[in-house]
N, C-alpha and C positions, 0 to 999 in steps of 0.2 A: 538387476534391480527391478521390484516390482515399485510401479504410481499407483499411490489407493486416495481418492478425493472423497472428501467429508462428502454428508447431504449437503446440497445446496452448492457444492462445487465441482459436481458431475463436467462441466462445460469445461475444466483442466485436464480430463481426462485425453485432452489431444495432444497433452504435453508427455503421456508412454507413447503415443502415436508417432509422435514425431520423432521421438528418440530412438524408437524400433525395440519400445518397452513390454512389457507384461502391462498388462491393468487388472486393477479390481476394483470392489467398491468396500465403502464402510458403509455399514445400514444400521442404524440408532431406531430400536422399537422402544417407544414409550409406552411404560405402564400408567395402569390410571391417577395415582399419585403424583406420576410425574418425574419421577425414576427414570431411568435410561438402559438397554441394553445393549451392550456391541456388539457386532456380528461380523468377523471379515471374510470375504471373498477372492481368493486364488490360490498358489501356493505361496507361501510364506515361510516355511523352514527353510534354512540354509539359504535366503534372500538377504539384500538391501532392501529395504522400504522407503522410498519416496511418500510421504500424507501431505495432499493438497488440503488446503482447508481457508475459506474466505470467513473472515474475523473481524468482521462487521458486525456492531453488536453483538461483540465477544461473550458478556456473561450466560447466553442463550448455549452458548455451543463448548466453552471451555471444559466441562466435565467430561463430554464425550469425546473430546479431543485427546484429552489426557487417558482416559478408559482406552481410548483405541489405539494408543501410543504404546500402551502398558500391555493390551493383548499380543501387537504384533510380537512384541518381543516375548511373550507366555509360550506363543505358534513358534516361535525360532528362530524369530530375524534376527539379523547377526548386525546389524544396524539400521536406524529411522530416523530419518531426517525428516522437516518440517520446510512444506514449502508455502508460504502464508501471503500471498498478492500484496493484501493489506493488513500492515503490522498494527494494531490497535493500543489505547493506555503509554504511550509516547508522549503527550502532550504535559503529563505531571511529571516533569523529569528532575523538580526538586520541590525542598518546603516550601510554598511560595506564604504559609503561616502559621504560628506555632500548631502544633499537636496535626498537621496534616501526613497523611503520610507519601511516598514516594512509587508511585504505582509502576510506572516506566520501569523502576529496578525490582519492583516484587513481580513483575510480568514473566520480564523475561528470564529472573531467576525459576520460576515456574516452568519455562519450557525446556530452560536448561539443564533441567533435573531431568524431563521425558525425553527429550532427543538429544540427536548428535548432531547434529548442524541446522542450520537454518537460512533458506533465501526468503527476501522479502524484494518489492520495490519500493520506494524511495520513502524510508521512514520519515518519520514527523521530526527530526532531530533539531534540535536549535540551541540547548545550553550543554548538550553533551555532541562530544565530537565525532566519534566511530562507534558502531553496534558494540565492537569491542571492550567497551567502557560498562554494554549493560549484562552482554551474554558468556559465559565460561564455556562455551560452546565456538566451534567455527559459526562463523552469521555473515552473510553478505546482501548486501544491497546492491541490488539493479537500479538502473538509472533511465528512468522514461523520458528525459529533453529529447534524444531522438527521434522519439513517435511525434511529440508534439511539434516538433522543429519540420519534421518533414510534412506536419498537417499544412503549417503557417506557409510554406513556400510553395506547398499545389494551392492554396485557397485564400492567398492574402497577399495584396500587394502593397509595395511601400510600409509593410511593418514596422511598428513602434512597440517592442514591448517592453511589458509594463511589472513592474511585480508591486502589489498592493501595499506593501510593507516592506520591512528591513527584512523582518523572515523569509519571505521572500525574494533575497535578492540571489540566493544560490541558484535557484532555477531562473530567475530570469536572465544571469547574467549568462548562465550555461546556453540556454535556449539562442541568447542573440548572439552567441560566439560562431554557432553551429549555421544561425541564418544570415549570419552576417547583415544583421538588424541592428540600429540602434537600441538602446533601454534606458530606463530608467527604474526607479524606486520612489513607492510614495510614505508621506510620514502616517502614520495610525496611533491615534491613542483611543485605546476601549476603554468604557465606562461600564462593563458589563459583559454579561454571557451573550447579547442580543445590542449592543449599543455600541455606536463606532463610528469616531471623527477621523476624517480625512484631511490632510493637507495636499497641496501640488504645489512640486516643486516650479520651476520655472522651465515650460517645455515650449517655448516661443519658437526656437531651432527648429522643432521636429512637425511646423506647420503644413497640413497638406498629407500627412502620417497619417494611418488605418492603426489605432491604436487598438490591441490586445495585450489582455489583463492575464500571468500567469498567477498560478499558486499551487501546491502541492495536496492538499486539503480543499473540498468545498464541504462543509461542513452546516451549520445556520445559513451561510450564504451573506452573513453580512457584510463581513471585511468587502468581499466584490463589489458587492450591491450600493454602501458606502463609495466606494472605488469610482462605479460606473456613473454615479447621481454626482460627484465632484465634476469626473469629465466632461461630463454631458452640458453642466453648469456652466462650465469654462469654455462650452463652445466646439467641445469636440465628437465626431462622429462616432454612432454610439458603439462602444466599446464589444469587442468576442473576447470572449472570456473562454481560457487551458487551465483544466488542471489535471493531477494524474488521479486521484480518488474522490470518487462521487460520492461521499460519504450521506449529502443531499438531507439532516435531521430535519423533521417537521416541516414544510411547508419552505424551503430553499429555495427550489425552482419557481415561489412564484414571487418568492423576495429579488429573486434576481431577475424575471423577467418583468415585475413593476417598476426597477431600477430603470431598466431600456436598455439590457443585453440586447448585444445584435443576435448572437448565437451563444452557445454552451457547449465546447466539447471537452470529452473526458474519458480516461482508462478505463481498459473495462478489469479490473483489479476487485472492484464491487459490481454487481447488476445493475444498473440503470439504462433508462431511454438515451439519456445524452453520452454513455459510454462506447466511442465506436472506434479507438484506437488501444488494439488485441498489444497486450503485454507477453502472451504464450512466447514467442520467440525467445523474448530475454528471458524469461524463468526457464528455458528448456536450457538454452546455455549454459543456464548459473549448474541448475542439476547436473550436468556432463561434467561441469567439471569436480559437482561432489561424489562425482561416482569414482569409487575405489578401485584399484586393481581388481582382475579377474583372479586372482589369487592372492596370498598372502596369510599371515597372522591374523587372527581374530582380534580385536581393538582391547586393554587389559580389563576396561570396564564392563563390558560383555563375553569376558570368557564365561563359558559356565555355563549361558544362559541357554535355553531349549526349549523343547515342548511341554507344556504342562497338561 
C-alpha cells in the first residue's frame, strides 16, 4: 500500500511512516482559469492506495480529490481507499424543508463511486445511525473520547463533563465513562445559524466540580460560547472546553474566548492553534486493517483496470 496526502494534508504523511508504508504526494497545479491538474508521485501500478485528504471547506478541494482518485486508478491501483480526518456535509442528513436537498447522502454517494473504503473520525452523525446508512462502500469511524479523556485526567481535576446539548450526549457520556467523571447534558434551542439559548439542568450535586464542555464540532462557536455564559452565570468556574474538530468558521475563537473559556482544546483532524491532541494513531489503525491481503484476487469492480 502506498499513502498519498492531498495539499494541505502533507502532515498525515506519518501515517506511511508509521505503518512501514510507501508515501507520495498529490500536487494540484492550477491554471489561470482555475482548472486543476493532478500529478501523482511514487509507484502506483499494482499498489493499494491510501488518499489522505483534510475536507475542511470541502468545495475548495472536492474536484481534485475526485481527479486524483480517478488518476490513481488510470496509473494501476488495484484499489483506493479515502482516509478523510474530517468528514464534511453530515450535518444536512435530511429535508429539514420542502425543495432542500440532502447533502450528507449526495456526499457520500460521491465518494462512494471514487473509492473503496473510507476512514474518518467521529462523523457529525445524529439523525442517521451508522456511515453504513450513507456509504456503499466499507466506511468507518474512529472514535477520539480517548485523546480527549486522557487530556481531562493529566490536566483536570474533579471533572464535571458537560455536553452542550442532547447531540452531544454520545460524547460526553463516552468521555465520562472512560474518566470516570460525572456528566451531564444541557438543553439548546437555536434561533438561528448564530443564535442559541441555553438551559441548566439542575447541577447542585456536582458543587466544587471543574466543569468541561465537550462537543464533536466547534464550528461558529456558539452552542459553547452559549454553554459557558449560562455557567458562568450560575456561578460556576469558567468552563475548558473539548472538542475533536476545530472547524473554528469566522471569528469562533473569539466568540468563545468573550464567553470566559478557561481553555480550548482540540484534534488535530483540521489545522488550528488549539489543536494539539494527534488523531494519526487511530487513523493508522483503522488503515491496517483496510489493508488487504498481500495476495489475492483482484476486487470484480477493478478488474481490468491499469495503466492508461
Amino acid at each position: 500500500m502506498i499513502v498519498l496526502p492531498m495539499p494541505g494534508s502533507e502532515r498525515f504523511g506519518q501515517l506511511g511512516r508509521d505503518l512501514g508504508l510507501t508515501s507520495g504526494l498529490v500536487q494540484v497545479h492550477r491554471f489561470p482559469d482555475g482548472e486543476g491538474r493532478v500529478r501523482l508521485t511514487g509507484a502506483i501500478q499494482g499498489d493499494d492506495v491510501a488518499m489522505v485528504a483534510g475536507l475542511a471547506q470541502p468545495d475548495d478541494k472536492l474536484v481534485s480529490l475526485l481527479f486524483a482518485a480517478a488518476t490513481a486508478r488510470d496509473l494501476g491501483a488495484v484499489s483506493v481507499g479515502l482516509v478523510a480526518p474530517y468528514l464534511p456535509y453530515m450535518r444536512q442528513d435530511r429535508r429539514f424543508r420542502a425543495g432542500e436537498g440532502v447533502s450528507a447522502r449526495y456526499f457520500c454517494r460521491l465518494l462512494s463511486v471514487a473509492f473503496d473504503w473510507v476512514v474518518t473520525v467521529d462523523p457529525h452523525l445524529h439523525r442517521i445511525g451508522t456511515l453504513d446508512e450513507l456509504f456503499t462502500i466499507p466506511a468507518e469511524a474512529v472514535h477520539a473520547a480517548p485523546l480527549l479523556a486522557e487530556w481531562i485526567e493529566r490536566n483536570v481535576r474533579t471533572p464535571l463533563v458537560i455536553g452542550p446539548d442532547a447531540e452531544s450526549l454520545q460524547w460526553a457520556g463516552a468521555i465520562a465513562r472512560l474518566t470516570g467523571a460525572p456528566h451531564a447534558v444541557l438543553a439548546k434551542r437555536r434561533a438561528g445559524d448564530r443564535r442559541v439559548e441555553i438551559t441548566l439542568p439542575d447541577l447542585t450535586a456536582y458543587a466544587g466540580y471543574q466543569p468541561v464542555l465537550v462537543d464533536d464540532v466547534i464550528s461558529s462557536g456558539e452552542t459553547l460560547a452559549a454553554a459557558v455564559r449560562a455557567l458562568r452565570a450560575a456561578g460556576w468556574p469558567a468552563p475548558i472546553c473539548l472538542a475533536v474538530h476545530p472547524v473554528f468558521a469566522g471569528g469562533a475563537e473569539d466568540v468563545l474566548a468573550a464567553a470566559g473559556a478557561a481553555a480550548v482544546v482540540t484534534c488535530n483532524t483540521i489545522v488550528h492553534p488549539t489543536a494539539v491532541l494527534d488523531v494519526q494513531g487511530l487513523l493508522a489503525a483503522a488503515v491496517t486493517r483496510r489493508r488487504p491481503p498481500l495476495s489475492g484476487p483482484v476486487p470484480p469492480r477493478l478488474a481490468g483496470s491499469g495503466a492508461a
